[in-house]
N, CA, C and O atoms as a GROMACS GRO file, in nm:
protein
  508
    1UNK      N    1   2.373   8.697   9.107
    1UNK     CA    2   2.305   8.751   9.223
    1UNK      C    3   2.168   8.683   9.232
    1UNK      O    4   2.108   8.649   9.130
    2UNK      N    5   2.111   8.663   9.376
    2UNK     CA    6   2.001   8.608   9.375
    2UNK      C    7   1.881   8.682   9.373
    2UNK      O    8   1.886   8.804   9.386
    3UNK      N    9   1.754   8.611   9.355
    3UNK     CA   10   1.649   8.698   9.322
    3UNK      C   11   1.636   8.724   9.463
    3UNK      O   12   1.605   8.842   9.479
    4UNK      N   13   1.649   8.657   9.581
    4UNK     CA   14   1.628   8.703   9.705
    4UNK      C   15   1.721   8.848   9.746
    4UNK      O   16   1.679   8.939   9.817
    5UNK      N   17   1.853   8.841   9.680
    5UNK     CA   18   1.891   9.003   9.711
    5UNK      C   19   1.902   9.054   9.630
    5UNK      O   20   1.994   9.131   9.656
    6UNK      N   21   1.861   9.078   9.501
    6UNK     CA   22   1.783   9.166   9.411
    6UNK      C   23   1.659   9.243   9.510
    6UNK      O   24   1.649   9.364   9.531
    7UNK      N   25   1.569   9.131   9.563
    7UNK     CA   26   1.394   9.241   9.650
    7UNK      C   27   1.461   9.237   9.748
    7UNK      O   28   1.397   9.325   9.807
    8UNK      N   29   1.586   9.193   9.863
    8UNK     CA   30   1.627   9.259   9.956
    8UNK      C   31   1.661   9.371   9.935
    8UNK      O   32   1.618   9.430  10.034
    9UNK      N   33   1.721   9.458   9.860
    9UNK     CA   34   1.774   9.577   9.794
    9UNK      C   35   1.650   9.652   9.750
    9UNK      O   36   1.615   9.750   9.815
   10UNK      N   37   1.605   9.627   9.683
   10UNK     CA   38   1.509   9.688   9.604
   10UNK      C   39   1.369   9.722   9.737
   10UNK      O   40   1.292   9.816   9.716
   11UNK      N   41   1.356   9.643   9.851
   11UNK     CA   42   1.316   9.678   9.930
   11UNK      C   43   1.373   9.775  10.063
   11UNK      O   44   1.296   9.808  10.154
   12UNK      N   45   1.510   9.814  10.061
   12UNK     CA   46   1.581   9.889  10.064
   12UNK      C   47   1.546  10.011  10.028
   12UNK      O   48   1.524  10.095  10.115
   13UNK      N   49   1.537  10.042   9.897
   13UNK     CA   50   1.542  10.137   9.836
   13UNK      C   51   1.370  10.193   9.878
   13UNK      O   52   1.349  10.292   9.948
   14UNK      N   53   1.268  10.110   9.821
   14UNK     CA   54   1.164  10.149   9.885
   14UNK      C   55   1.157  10.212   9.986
   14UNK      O   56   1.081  10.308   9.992
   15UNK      N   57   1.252  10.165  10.119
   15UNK     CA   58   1.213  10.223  10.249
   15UNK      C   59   1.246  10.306  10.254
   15UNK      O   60   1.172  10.378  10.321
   16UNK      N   61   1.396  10.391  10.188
   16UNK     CA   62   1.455  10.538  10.162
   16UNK      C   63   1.327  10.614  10.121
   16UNK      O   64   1.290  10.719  10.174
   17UNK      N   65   1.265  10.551  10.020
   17UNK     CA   66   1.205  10.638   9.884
   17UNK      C   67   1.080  10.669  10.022
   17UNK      O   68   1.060  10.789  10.042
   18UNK      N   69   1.010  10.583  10.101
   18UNK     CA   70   0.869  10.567  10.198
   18UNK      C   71   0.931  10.681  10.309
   18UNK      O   72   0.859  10.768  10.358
   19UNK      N   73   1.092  10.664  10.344
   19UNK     CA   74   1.152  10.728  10.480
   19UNK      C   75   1.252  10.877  10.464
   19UNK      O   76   1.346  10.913  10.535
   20UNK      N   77   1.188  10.946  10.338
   20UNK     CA   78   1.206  11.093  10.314
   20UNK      C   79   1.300  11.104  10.184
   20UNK      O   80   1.366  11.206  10.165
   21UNK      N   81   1.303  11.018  10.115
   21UNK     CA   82   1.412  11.040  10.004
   21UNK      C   83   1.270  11.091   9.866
   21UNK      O   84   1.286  11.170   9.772
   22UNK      N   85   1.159  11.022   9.898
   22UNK     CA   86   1.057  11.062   9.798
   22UNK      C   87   1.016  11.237   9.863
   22UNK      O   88   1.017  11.326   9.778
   23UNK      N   89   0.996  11.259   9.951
   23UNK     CA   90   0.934  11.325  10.006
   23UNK      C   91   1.104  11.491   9.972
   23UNK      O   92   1.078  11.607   9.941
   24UNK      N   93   1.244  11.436   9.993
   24UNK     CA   94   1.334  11.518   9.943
   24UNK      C   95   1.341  11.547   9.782
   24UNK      O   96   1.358  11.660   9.736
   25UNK      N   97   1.329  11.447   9.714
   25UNK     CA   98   1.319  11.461   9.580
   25UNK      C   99   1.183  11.535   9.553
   25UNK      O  100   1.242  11.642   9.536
   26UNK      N  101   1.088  11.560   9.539
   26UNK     CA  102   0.956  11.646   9.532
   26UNK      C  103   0.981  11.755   9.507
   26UNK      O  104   0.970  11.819   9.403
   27UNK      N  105   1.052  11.804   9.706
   27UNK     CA  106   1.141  11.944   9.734
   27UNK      C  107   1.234  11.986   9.621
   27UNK      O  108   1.234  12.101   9.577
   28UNK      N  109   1.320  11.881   9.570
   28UNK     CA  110   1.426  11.929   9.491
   28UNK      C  111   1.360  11.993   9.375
   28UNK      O  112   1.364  12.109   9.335
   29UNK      N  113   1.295  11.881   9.327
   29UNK     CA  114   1.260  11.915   9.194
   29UNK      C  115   1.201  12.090   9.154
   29UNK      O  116   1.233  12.155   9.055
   30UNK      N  117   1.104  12.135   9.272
   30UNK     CA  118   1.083  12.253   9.255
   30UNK      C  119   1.176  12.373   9.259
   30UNK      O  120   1.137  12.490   9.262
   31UNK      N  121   1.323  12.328   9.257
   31UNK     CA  122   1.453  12.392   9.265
   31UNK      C  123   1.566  12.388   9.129
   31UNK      O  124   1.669  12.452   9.109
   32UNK      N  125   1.493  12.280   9.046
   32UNK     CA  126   1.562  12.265   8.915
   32UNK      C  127   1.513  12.298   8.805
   32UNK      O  128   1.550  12.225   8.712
   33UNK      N  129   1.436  12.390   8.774
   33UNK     CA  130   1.336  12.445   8.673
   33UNK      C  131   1.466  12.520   8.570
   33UNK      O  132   1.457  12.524   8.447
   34UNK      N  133   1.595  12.580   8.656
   34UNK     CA  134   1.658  12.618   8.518
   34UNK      C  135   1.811  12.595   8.468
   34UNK      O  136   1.914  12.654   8.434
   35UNK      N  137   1.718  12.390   8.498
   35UNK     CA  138   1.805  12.346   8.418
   35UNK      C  139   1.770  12.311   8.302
   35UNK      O  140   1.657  12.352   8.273
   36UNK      N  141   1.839  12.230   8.194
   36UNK     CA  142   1.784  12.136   8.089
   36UNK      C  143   1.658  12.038   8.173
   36UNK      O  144   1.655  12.002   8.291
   37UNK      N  145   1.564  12.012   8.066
   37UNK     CA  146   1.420  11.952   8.107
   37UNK      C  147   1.493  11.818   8.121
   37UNK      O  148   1.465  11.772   8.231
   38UNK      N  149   1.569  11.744   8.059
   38UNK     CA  150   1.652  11.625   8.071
   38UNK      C  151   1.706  11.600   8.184
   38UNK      O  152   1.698  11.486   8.230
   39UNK      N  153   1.785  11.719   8.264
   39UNK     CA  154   1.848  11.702   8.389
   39UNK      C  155   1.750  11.706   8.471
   39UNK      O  156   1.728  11.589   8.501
   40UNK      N  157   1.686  11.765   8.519
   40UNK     CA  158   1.590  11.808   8.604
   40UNK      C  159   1.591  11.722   8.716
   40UNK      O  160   1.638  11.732   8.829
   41UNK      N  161   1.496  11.593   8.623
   41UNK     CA  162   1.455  11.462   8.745
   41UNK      C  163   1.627  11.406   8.805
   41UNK      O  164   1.642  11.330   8.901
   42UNK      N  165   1.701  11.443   8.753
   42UNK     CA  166   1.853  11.389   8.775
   42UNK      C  167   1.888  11.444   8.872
   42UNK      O  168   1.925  11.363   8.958
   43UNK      N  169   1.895  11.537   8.900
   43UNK     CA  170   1.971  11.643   8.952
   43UNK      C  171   1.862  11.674   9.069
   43UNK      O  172   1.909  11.694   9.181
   44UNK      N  173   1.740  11.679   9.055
   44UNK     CA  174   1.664  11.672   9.178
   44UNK      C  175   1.711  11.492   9.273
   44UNK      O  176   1.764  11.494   9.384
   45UNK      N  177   1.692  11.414   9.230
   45UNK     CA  178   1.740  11.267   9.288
   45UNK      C  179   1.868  11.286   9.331
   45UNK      O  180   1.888  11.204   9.421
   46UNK      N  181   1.996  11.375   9.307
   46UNK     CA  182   2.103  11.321   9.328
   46UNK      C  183   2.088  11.438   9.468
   46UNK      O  184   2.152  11.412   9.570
   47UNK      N  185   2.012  11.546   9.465
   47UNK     CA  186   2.026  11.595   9.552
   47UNK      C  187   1.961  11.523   9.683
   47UNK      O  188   2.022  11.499   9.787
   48UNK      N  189   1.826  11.493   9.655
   48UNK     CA  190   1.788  11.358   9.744
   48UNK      C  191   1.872  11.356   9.793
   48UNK      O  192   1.924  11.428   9.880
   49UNK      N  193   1.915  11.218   9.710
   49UNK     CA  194   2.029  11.109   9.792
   49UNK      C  195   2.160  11.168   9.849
   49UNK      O  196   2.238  11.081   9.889
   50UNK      N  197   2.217  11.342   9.865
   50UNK     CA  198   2.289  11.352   9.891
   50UNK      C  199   2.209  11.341  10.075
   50UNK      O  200   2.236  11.273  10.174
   51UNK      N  201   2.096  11.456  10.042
   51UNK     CA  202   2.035  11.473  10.215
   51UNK      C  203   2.029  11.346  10.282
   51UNK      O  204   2.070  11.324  10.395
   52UNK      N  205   1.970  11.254  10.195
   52UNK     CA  206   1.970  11.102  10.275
   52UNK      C  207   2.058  11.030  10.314
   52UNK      O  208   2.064  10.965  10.418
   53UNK      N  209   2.148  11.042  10.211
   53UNK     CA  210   2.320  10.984  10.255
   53UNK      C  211   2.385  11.030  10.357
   53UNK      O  212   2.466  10.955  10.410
   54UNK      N  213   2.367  11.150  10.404
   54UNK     CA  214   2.458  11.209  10.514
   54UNK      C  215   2.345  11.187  10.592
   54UNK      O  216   2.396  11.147  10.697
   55UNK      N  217   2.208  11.187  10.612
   55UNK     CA  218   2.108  11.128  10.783
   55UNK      C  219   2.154  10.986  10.765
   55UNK      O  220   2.200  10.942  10.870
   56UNK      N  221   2.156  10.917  10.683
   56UNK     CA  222   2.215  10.783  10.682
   56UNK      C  223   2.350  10.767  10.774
   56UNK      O  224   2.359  10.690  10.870
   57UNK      N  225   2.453  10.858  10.726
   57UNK     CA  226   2.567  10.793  10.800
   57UNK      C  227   2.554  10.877  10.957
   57UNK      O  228   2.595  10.816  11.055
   58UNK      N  229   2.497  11.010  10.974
   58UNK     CA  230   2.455  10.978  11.118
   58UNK      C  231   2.538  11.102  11.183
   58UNK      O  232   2.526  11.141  11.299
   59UNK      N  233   2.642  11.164  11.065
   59UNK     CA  234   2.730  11.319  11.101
   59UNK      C  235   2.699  11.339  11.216
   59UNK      O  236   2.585  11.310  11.252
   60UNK      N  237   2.791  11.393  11.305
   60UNK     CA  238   2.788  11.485  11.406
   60UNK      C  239   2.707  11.376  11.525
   60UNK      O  240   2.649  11.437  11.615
   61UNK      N  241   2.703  11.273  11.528
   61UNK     CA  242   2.601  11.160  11.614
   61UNK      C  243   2.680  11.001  11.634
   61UNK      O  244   2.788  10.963  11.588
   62UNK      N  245   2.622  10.958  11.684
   62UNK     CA  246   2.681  10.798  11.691
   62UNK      C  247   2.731  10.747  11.526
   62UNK      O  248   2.700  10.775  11.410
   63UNK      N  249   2.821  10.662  11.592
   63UNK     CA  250   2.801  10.572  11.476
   63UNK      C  251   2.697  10.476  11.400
   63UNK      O  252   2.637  10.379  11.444
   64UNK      N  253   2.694  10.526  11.289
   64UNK     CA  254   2.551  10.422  11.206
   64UNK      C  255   2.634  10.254  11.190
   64UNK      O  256   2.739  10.214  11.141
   65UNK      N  257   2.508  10.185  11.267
   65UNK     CA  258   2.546  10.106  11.222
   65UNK      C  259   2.596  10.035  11.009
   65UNK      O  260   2.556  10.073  10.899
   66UNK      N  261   2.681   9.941  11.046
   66UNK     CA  262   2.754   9.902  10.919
   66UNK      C  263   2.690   9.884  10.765
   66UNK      O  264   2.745   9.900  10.657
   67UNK      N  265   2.550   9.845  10.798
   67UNK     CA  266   2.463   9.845  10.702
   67UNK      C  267   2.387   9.986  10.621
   67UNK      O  268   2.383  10.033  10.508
   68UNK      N  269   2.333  10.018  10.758
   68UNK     CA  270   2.306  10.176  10.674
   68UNK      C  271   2.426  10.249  10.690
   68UNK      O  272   2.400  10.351  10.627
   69UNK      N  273   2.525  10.262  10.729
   69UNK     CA  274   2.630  10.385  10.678
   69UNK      C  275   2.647  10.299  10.511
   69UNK      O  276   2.603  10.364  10.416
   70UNK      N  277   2.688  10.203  10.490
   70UNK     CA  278   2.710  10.130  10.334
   70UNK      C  279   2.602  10.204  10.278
   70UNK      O  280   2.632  10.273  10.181
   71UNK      N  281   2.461  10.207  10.324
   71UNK     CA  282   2.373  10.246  10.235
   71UNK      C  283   2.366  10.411  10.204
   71UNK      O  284   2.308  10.470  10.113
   72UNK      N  285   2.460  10.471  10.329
   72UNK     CA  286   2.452  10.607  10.321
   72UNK      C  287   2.526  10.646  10.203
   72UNK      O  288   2.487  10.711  10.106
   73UNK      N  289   2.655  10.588  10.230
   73UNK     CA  290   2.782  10.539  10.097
   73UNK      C  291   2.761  10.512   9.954
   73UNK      O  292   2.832  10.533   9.855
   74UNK      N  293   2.627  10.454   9.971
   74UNK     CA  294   2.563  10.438   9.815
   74UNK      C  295   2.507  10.559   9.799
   74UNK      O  296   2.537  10.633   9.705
   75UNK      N  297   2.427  10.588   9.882
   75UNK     CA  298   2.348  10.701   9.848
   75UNK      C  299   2.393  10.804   9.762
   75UNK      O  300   2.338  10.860   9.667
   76UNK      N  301   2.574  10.827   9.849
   76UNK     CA  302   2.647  10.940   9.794
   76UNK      C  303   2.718  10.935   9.696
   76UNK      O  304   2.774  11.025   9.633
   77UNK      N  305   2.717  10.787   9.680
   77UNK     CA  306   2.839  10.769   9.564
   77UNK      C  307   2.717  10.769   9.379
   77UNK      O  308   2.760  10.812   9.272
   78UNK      N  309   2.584  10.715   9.397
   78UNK     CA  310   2.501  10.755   9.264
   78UNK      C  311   2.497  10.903   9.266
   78UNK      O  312   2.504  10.978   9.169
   79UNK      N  313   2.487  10.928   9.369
   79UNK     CA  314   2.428  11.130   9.366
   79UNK      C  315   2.583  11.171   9.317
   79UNK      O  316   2.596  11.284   9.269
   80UNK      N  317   2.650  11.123   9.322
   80UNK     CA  318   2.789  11.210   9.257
   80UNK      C  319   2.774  11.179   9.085
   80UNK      O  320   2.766  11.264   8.996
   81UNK      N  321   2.773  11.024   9.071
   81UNK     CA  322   2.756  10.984   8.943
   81UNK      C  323   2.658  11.103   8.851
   81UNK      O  324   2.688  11.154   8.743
   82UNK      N  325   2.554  11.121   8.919
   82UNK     CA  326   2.427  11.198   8.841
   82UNK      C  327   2.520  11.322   8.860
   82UNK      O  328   2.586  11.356   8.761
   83UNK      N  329   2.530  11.379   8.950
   83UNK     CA  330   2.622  11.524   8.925
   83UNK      C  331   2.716  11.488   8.840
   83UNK      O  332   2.699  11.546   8.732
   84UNK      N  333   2.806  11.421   8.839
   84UNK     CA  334   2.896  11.424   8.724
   84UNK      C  335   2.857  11.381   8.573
   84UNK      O  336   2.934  11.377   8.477
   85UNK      N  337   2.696  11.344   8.574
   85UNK     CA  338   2.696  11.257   8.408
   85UNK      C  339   2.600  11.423   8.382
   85UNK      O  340   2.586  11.461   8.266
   86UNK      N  341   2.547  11.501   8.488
   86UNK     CA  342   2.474  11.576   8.444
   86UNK      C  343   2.470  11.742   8.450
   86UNK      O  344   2.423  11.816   8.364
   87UNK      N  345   2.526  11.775   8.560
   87UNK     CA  346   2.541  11.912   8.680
   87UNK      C  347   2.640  11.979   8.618
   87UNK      O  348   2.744  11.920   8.590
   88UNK      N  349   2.624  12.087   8.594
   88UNK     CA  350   2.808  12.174   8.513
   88UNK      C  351   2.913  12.151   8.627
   88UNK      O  352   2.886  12.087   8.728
   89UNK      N  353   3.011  12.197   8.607
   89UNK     CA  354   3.076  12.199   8.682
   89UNK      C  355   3.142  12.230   8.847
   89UNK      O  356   3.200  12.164   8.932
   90UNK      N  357   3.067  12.448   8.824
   90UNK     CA  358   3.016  12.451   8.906
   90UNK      C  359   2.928  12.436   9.030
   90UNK      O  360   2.953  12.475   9.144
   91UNK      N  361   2.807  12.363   8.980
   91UNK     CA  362   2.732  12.308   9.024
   91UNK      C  363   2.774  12.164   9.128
   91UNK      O  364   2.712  12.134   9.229
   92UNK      N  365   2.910  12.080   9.065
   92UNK     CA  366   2.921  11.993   9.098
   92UNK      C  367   2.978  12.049   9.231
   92UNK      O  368   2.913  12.046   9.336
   93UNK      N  369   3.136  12.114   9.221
   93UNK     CA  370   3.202  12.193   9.320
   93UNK      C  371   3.124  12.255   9.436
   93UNK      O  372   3.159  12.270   9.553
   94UNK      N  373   2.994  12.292   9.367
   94UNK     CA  374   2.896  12.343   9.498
   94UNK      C  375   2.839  12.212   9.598
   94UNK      O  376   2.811  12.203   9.717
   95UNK      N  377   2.838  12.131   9.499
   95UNK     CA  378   2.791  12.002   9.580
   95UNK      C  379   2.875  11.921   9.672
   95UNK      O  380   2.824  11.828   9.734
   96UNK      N  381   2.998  11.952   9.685
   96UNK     CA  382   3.110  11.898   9.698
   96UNK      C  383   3.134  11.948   9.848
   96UNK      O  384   3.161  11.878   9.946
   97UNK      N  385   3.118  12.092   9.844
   97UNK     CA  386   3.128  12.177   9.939
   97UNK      C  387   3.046  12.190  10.047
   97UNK      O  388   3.089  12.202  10.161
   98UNK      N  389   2.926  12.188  10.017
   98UNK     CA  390   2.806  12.150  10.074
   98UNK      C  391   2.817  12.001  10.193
   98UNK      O  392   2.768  11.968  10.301
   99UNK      N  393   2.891  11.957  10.114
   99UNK     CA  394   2.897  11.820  10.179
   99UNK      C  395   3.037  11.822  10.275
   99UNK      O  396   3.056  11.769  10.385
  100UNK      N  397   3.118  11.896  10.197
  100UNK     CA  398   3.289  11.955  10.304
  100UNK      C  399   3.245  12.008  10.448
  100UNK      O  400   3.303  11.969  10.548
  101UNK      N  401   3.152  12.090  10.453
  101UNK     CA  402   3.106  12.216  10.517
  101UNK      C  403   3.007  12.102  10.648
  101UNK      O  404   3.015  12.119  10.770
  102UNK      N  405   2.934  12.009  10.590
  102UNK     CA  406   2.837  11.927  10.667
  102UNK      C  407   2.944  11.887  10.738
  102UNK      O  408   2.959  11.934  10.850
  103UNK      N  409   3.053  11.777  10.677
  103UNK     CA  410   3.122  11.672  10.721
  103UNK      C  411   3.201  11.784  10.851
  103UNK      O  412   3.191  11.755  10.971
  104UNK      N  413   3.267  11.892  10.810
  104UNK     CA  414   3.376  11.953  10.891
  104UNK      C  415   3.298  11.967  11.055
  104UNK      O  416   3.333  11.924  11.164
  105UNK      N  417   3.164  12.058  11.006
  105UNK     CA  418   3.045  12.067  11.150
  105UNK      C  419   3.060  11.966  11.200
  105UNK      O  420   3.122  11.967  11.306
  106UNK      N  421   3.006  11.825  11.145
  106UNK     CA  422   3.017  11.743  11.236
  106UNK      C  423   3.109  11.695  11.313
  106UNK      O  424   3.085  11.639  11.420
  107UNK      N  425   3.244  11.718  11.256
  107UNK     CA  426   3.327  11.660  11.282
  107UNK      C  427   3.395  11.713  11.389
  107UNK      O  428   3.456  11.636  11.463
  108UNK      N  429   3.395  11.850  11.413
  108UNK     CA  430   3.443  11.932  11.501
  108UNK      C  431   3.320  11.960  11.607
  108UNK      O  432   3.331  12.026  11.710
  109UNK      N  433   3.196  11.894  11.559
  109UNK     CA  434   3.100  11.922  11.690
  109UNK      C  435   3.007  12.045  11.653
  109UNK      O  436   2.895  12.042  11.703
  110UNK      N  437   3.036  12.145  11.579
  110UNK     CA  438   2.951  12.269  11.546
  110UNK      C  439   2.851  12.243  11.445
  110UNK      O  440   2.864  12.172  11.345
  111UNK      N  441   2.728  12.322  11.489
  111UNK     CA  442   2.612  12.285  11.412
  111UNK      C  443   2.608  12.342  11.251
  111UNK      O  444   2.626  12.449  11.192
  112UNK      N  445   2.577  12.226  11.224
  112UNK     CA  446   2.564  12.257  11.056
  112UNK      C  447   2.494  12.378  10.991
  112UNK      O  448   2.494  12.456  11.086
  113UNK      N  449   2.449  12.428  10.911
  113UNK     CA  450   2.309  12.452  10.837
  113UNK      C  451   2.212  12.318  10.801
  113UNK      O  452   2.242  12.199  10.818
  114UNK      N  453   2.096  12.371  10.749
  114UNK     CA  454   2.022  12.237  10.750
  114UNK      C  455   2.095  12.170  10.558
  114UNK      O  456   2.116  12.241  10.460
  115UNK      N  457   2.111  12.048  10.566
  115UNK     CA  458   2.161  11.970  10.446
  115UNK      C  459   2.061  12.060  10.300
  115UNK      O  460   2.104  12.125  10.205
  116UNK      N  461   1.926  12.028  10.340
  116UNK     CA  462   1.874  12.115  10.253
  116UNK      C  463   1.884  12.236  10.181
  116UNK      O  464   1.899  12.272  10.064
  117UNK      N  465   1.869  12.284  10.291
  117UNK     CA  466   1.917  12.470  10.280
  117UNK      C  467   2.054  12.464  10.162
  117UNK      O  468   2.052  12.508  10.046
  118UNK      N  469   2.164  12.398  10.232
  118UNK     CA  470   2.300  12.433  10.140
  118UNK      C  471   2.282  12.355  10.024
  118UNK      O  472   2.385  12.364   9.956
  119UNK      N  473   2.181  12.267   9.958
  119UNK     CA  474   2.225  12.181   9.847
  119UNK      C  475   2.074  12.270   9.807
  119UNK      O  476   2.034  12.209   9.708
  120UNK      N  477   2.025  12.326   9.821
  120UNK     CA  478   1.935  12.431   9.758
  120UNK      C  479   1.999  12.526   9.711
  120UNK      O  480   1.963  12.559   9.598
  121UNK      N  481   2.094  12.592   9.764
  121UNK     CA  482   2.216  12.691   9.732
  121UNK      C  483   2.270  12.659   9.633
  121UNK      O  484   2.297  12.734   9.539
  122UNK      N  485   2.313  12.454   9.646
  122UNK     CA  486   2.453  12.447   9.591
  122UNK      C  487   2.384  12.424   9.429
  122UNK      O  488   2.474  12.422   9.345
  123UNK      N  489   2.252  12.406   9.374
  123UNK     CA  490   2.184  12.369   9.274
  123UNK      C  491   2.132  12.555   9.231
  123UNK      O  492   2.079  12.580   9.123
  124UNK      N  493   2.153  12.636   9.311
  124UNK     CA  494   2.170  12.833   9.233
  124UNK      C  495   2.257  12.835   9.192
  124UNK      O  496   2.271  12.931   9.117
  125UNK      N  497   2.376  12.743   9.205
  125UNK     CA  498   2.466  12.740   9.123
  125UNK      C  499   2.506  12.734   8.960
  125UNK      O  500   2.601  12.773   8.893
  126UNK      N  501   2.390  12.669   8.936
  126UNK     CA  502   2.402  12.634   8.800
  126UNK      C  503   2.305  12.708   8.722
  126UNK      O  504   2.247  12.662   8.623
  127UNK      N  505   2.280  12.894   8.800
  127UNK     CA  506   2.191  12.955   8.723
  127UNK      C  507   2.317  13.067   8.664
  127UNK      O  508   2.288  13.154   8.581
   0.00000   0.00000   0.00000
């Protein structure tokens, strides 16, 4: 891989982290206090990237273009990784659902809850 798309990417990621993924992770974190001190920063990020992954691909709205839906796609596919290397089980299933429940709204046209709200829920799970 080249060093030119190594900082294409990595400037990528910046613009998530500048365009509410820093600003979602913050939020999270004050929601993971009872987990392990190890999970914490994990499990706050994967929740991030779940909220960002689904404004990424654009639910219930036009189609995202090909580049950011891929990036929405990433988004969701590390935030699962971290739920699965870290989140009990429950926890994961809540995350799962959260995201069933988004996708179905959109899909049928009916308004969601806010992404937040339910992956705030779906992380009481693991009390």
């Amino acid at each position: 891989m080249s060093t030119q798309v190594i900082d294409r990417e990595l400037e990528r990621l910046e613009d998530l982290w500048t365009d509410g993924l820093g600003e979602a992770y913050r939020s999270y974190l004050e929601a993971v206090g009872h987990f392990e001190p190890v999970a914490r920063q994990k499990l706050a990020l994967a929740a991030a990237l779940v909220e960002v992954g689904v404004r990424l691909q654009g639910l219930g709205g036009r189609a995202a273009p090909p580049p950011t839906l891929l990036m929405g796609d990433l988004c969701l596919a590390r935030s699962s990784r971290l739920l699965a290397d870290e989140a009990p089980q429950r926890v994961q299933v809540a995350f799962a659902s959260a995201i069933e429940v988004m996708s179905s709204a959109a899909a049928s046209g009916d308004a969601a809850p806010s992404a937040r709200e339910m992956l705030l829920q779906a992380l009481e799970a693991g009390r």
